[in-house]
N, C-alpha and C positions, 0 to 999 in steps of 0.2 A: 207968725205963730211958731212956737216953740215944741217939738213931735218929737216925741222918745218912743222908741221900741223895747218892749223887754221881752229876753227869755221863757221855757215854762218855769226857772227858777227866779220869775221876780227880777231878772238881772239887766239894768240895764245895756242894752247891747248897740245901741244908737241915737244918736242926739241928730237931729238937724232941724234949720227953720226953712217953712214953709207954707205956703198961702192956703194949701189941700193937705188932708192924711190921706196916705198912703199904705199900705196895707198892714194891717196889726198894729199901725203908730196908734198913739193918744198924745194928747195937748197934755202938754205939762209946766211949769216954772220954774220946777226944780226936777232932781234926778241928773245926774252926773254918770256917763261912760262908769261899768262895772261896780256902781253904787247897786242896793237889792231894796226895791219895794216893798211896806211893809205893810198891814191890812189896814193901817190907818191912815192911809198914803205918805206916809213918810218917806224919806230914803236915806239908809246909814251904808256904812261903810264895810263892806266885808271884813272878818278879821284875816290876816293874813296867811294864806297858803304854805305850811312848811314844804319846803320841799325833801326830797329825803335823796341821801347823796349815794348815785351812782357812777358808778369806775366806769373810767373808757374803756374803749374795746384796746387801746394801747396798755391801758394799768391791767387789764385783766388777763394779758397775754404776758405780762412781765409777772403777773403774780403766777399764774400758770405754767411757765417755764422756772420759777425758782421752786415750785413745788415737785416738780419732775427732778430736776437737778436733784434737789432733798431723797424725793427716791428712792434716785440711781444710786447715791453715797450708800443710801440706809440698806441697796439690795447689791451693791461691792461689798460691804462690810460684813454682809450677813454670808456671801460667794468666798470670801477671803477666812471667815471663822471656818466653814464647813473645807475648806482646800488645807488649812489648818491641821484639824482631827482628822479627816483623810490621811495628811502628810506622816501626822503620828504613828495614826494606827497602820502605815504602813508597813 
């Protein structure tokens, strides 16, 4: 005998054969590992999961350290104008 287990999303989440079901299986002939049953009993294919791209913790301390760096320039620069007009109006 053929026992799929699925999901509360319809999902199948396990195939195996076996002479008994075992808890939550049902007999089935088809349904394939993370195929989603559908009310007609069919089973398709999920469409594909985008994933969305996150930085490591490595890229996110290199981007973090070059924005500090950015900064420091932008608050030398700003230390350097006023030491400037100081100098002047001295």
């Amino acid at each position: 005998m053929r026992l799929i287990k699925m999901n509360s999303k319809n999902e199948v989440i396990s195939l195996r054969y076996g002479s008994s079901i075992v808890g939550g299986e049902i007999e089935s002939e088809t349904g394939e590992i993370g195929q989603i049953r559908l009310g007609d009993g069919t089973f398709i294919n999920p469409e594909p999961k985008t994933v969305k791209y996150q930085e490591t913790l490595e890229e996110k301390i290199e981007r973090l350290e070059r924005q500090i760096q950015q900064d420091n320039i932008t608050n030398f620069e700003v230390l350097a104008t006023i030491y400037e007009e100081l100098l002047m109006k001295g």
